[in-house]
C-alpha positions in Angstrom: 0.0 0.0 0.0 0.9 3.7 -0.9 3.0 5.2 2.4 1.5 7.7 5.0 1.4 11.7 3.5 0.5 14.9 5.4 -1.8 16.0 3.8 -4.9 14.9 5.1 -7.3 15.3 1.9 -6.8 12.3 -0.4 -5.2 13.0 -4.1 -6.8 11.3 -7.4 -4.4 9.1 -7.2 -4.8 7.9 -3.6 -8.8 7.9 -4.0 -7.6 5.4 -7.0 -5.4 3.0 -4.9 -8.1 3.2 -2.1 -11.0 2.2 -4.4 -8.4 -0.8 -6.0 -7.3 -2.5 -3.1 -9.8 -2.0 -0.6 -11.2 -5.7 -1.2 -12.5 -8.5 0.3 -9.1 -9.9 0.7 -7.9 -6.8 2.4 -10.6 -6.1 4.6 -10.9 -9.3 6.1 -7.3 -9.4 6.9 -7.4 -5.8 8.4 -9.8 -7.7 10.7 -8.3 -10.5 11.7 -4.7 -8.5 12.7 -7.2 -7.1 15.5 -9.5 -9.0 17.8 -12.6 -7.9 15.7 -13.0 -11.1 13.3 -16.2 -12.3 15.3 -17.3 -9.1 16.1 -21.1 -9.2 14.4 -21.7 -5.6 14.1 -18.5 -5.2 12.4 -18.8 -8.1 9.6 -22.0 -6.2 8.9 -20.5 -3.7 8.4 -18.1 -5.2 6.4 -20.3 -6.5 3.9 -21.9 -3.4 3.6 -18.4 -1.5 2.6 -17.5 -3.9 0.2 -21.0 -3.8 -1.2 -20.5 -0.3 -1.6 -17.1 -0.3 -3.0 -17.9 -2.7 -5.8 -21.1 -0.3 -7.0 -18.4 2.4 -7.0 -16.5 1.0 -9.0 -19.3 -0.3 -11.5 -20.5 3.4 -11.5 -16.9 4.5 -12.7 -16.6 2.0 -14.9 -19.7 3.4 -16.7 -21.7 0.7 -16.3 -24.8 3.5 -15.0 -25.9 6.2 -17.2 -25.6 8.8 -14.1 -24.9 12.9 -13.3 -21.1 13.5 -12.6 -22.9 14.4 -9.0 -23.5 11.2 -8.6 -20.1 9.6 -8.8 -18.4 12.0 -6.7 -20.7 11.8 -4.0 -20.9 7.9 -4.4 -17.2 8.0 -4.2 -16.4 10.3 -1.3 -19.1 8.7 0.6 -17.7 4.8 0.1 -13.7 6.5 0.8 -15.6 8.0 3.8 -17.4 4.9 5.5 -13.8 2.8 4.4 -11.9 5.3 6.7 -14.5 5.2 9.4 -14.3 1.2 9.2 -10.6 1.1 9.3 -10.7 3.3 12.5 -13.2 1.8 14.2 -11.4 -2.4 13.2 -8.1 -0.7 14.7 -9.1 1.1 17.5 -6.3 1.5 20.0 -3.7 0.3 17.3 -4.7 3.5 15.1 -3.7 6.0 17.9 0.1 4.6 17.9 2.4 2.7 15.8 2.1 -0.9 17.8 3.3 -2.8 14.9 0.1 -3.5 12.9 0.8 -3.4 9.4 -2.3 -1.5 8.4 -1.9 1.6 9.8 0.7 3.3 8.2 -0.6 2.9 4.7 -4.6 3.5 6.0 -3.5 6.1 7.9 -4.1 9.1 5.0 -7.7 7.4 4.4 -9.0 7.9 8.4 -7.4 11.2 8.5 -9.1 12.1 5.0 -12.5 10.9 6.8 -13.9 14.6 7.4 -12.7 16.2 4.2 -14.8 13.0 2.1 -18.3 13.7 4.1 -18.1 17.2 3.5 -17.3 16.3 0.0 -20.3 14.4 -0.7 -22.1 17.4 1.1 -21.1 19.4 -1.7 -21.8 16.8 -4.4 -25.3 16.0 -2.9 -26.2 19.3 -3.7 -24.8 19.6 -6.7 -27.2 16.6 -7.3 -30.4 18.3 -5.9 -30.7 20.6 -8.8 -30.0 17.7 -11.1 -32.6 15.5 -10.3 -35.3 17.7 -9.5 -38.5 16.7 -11.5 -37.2 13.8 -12.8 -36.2 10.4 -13.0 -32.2 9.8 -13.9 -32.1 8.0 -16.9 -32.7 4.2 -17.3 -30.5 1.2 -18.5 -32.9 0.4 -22.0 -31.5 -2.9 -22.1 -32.8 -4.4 -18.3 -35.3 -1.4 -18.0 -37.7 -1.7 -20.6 -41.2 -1.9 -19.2 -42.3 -5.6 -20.9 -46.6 -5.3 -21.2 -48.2 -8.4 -19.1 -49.6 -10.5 -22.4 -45.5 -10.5 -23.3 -44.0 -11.9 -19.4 -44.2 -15.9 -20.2 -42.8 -16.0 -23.4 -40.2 -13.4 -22.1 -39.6 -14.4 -18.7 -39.2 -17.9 -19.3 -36.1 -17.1 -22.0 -32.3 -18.4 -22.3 -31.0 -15.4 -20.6 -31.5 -13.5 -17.9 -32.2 -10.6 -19.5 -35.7 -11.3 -20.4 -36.7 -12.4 -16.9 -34.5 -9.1 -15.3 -37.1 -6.7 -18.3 -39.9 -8.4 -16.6 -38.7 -8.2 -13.3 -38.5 -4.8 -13.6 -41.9 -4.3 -15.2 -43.5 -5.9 -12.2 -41.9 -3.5 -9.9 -42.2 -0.5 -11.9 -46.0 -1.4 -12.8 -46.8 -2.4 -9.0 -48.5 -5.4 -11.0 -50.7 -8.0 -9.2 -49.5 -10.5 -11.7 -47.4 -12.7 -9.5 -44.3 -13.7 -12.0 -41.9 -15.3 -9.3 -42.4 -18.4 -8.8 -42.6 -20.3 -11.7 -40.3 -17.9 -13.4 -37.5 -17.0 -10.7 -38.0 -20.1 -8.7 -39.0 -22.7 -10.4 -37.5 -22.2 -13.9 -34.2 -21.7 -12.0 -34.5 -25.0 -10.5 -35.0 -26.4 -13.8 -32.1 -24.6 -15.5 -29.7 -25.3 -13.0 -30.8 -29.3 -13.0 -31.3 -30.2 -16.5 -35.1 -31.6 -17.3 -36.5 -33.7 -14.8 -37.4 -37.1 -15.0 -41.3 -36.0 -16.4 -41.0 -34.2 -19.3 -44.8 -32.8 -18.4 -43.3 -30.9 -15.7 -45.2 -27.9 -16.0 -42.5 -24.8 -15.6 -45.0 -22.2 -16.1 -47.0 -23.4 -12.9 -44.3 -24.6 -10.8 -42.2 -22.8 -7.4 -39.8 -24.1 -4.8 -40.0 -25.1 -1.4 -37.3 -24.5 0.2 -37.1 -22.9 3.4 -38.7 -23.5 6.5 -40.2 -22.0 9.4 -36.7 -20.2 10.5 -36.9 -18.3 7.1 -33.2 -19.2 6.5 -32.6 -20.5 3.3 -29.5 -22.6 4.9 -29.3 -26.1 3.9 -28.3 -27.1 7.1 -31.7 -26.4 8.9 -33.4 -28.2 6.5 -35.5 -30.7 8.8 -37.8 -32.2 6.0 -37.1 -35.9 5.6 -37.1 -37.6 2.6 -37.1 -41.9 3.0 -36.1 -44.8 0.3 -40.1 -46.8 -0.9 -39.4 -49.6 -3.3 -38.2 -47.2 -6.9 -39.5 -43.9 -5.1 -39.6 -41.7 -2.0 -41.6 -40.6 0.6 -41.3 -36.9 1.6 -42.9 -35.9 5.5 -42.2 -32.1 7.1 -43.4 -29.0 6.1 -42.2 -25.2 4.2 -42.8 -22.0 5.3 -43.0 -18.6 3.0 -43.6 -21.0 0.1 -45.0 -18.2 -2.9 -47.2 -19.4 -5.2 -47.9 -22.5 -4.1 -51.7 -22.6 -4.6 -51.6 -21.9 -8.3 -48.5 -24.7 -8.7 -48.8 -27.7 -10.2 -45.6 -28.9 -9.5 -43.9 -28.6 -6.2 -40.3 -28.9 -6.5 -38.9 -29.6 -2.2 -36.0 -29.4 -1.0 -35.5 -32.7 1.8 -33.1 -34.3 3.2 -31.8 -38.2 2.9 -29.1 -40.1 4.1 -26.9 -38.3 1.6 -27.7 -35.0 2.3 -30.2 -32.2 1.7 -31.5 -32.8 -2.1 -34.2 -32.2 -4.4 -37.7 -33.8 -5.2 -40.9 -33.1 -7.6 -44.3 -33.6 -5.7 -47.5 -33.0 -7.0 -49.1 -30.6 -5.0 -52.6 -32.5 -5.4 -51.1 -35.6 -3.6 -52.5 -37.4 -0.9 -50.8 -35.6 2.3 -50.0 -32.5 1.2 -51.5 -29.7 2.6 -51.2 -26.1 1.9 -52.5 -23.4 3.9 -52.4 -19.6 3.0 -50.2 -17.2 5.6 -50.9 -14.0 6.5 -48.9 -12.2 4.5 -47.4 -8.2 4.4 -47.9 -8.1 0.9 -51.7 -9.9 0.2 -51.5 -9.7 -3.3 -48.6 -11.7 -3.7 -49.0 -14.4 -1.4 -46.9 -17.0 0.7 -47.9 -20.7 2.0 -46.9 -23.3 4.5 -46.8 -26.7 2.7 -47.5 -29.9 5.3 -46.2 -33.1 3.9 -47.3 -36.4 5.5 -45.7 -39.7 3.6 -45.7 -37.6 0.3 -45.0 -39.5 -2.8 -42.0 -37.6 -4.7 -39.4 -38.6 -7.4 -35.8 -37.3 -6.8 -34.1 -34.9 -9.0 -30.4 -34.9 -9.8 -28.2 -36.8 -7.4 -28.3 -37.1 -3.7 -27.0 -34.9 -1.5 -27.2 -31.6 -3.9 -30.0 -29.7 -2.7 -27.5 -27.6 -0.8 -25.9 -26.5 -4.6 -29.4 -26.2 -5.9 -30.4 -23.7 -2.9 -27.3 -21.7 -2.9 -27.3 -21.5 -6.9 -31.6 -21.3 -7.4 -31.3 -18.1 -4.4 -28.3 -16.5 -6.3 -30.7 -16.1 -9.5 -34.1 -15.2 -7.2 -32.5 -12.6 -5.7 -31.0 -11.0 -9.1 -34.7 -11.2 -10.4 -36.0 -9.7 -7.3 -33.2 -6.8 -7.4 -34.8 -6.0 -10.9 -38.0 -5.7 -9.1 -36.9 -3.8 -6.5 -34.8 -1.2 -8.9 -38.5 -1.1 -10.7 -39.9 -0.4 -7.2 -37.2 2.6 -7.0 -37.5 3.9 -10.0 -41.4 4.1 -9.6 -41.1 5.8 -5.9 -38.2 8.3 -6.8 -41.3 9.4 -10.0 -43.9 9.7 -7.5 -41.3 12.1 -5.1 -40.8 14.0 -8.2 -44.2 14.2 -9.3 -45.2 15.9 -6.0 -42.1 18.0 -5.8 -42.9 21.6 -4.6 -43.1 24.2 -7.5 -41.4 27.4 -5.3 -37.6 27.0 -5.7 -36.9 29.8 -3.3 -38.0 27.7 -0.8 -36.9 26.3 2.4 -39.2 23.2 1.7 -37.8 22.8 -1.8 -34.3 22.5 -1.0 -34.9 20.0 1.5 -36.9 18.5 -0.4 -35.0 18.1 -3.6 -32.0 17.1 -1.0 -33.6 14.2 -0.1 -34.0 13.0 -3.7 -30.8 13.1 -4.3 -29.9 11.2 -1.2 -31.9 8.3 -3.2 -31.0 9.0 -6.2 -27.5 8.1 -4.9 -29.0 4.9 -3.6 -30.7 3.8 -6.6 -27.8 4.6 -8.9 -26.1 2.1 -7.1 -28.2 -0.2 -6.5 -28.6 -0.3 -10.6 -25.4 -1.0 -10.8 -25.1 -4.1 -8.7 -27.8 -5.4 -10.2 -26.4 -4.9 -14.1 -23.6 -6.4 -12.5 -25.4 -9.5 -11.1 -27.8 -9.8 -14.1 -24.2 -10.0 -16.5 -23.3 -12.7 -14.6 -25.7 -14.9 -14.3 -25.8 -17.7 -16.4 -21.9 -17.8 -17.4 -18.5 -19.4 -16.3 -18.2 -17.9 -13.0 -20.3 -19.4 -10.8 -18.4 -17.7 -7.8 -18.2 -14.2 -9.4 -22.1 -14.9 -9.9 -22.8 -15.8 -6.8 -21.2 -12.4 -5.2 -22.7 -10.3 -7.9 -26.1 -11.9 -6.2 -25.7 -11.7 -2.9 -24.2 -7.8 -3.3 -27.3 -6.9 -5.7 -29.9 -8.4 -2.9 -27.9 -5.9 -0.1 -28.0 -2.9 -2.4 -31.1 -3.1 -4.1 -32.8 -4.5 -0.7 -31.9 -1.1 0.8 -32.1 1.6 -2.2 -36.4 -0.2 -2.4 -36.3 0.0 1.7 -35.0 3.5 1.8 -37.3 4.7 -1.0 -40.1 3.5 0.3 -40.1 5.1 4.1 -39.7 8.6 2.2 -42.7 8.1 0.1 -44.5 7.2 3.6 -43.6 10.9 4.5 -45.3 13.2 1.9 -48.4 9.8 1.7 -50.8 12.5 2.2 -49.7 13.9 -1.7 -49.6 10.5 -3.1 -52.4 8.2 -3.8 -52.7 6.2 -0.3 -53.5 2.9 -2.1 -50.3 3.1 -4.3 -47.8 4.1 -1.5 -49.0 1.2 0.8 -48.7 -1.3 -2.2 -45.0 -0.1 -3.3 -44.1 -0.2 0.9 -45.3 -3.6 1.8 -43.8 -5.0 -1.8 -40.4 -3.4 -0.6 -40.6 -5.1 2.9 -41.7 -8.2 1.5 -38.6 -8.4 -1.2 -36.2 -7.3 1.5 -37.6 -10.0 4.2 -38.1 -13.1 1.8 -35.1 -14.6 1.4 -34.5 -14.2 5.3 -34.0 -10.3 5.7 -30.7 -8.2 6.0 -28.9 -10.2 8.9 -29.1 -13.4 6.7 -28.1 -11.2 3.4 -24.8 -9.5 4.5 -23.6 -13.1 6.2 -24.8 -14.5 3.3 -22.2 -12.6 0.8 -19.4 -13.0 3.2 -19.8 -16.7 3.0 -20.4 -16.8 -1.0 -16.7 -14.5 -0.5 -15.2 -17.3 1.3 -14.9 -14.3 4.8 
């Protein structure tokens, strides 16, 4: 790393170095030179950095059609939270030179701390006058708003584009049309398997049990049991925060054998299964808990894989739900401008037009972790894939979160019915696949932290 300097704002060329080596592999052994490598809070906050960085660096890299503003702010911010981190991992060993490696060449980034916030002060506003009364412009390729009578031929394509455009149209549209499960779940499975053993599988009416009553979609706490009968198997247990499970007419279940946790097609009409509706956040797209009592089921794939199929089926759900969530953003941050107030001498407009630029900085990046993941998906690099996932479902997660509890601020300018649909769609998508705790350790496993 670059040595110590006394000046105590960071050059170009020091913001450059910063934003290239502060990595996963860095950061976690910055952590582990100091007593903080179980500390909780902290590997949150770790993910959370290098979630950041790596939108960053997408946004320089062009990736997001974006205001100068944007980037700088984005930038100093990032540089900002890295110094903060570094400070808080070090501690003690910051304030003198103890012998830990880090400090001398981290040193320039805490002091350069102050100078970075007030720097993405200046750029925020800088953005305020750019986004007022409108919506930054789109990524055509993923954002193209795909009509309804178009999603199955679309969705259920080679690529992941088509499923990311309609992703995106669901969340843009607040559509009731519930598009997930067949296409993000149980299409996944399906791609990531090969065909199962019945060709009549029915993709277009099919979803995924996977997780159970924790939430967690961990393999390990998979308790359903899955037992050897003559050529076939018998599945008994139950699934929690199933979607779409009364329309299906396949069930494909994740259960466990004596080889492991792996993967079986039911028929949801069979004798012993039972599915029961939940009370759900979001009633119009709704979740199930599926009993299963001696279940007939045929295995697909090998023994023991369910725990690839989980981890690889969630990487692609969660890069189709960060397209509905950017859609979900995009929507909100139309509505904020829609209502904007008309006097720009006023103390309520700058405020106001500050706080859309405070989300137009989240959904920039967000965007760009989720090009990121969607560019991924489906090629070589099943690791870089997996990352790309898990870093889209943190950044997208919060951009729709963050969106959605300022549109609960000006509800009474906004039609009340459309707020509380785009809020409860942004909690459910954030809570799904096991909610924030679960996402951050989630990416710091699929980084090998």
């Amino acid at each position: 790393m670059e040595p110590t300097t006394s000046s105590r704002a960071l050059s170009r060329e020091q913001r450059d170095h910063y934003l290239a080596t502060l990595d996963a592999q860095t950061l976690s052994a910055l952590m582990r030179s100091t007593w903080t490598w179980d500390d909780r809070a902290l590997r949150r906050k770790l993910s959370q950095l290098l979630t950041g960085l790596t939108a960053v660096r997408e946004i320089r890299a062009g990736e997001v059609e974006c205001p100068g503003a944007v980037l700088d702010a984005a930038e100093a911010r990032v540089l900002a939270a890295a110094g903060e981190f570094v400070a808080e991992v070090l501690g003690p060993q910051l304030l003198v030179d103890s012998g830990n490696n880090f400090r001398e060449p981290l040193l320039p980034l805490v002091r350069a701390t102050g100078h970075l916030i007030a720097e993405a002060a200046r750029s925020l506003d800088v953005l305020a006058v750019e986004v007022t009364g409108q919506v930054i412009e789109r990524n055509e390729t993923l954002s193209t708003i795909v009509p309804e009578e178009q999603w199955e031929s679309t969705a259920f394509g080679p690529d992941a584009t088509g499923l990311a455009q309609v992703a995106y149209s669901a969340g843009y549209t607040l559509s009731q049309t519930d598009y997930f499960p067949s296409a993000a779940l149980g299409a996944q499975v399906f791609a990531i398997t090969g065909s199962p053993t019945d060709d009549t599988v029915n993709l277009r009416r099919s979803t995924l049990a996977a997780a159970e009553k924790t939430g967690s979609w961990d393999s390990a706490l998979v308790r359903t049991r899955a037992t050897a009968a003559g050529t076939g198997w018998r599945l008994t247990g139950e699934k929690w925060f199933v979607p779409g499970a009364a329309a299906a007419a396949n069930l494909f279940v994740i259960a466990r054998n004596i080889g492991g946790p792996s993967l079986y097609l039911v028929d949801p009409h069979a004798v012993g299964v039972t599915i029961d509706a939940l009370s759900s956040l979001d009633s119009e797209r709704p979740l199930a808990r599926i009993g299963f009592v001696d279940v007939p089921a045929v295995l697909i794939g090998r023994e023991g894989a369910g725990g690839r199929i989980m981890n690889r089926t969630l990487d692609r759900a969660t890069t189709a739900l960060a397209a509905e969530q950017v859609g979900l953003v995009d929507r909100a941050l139309k509505c904020l401008s829609d209502v904007l107030p008309r006097s720009g001498d006023s103390e309520s407009w700058r405020g106001y037009t500050r706080k859309l630029a405070e989300l137009e900085l989240l959904r920039a990046g967000a965007t760009a972790l989720w090009n990121r993941a969607v560019q991924l998906q489906g090629g070589d690099d099943l690791e870089g894939a997996a990352v790309a996932a898990a870093m889209a479902h943190i950044g997208c997660s919060n951009a729709a979160r963050q969106v959605a509890l300022r549109l609960t601020s000006v509800a009474a300018d906004l039609d009340a019915a459309e707020v509380e649909t785009l809020t409860n769609r942004a909690r459910s998508a954030d809570l799904l696949f096991g909610g924030p705790a679960l996402a951050h350790e989630r990416l710091l496993e699929r980084l090998g932290i």
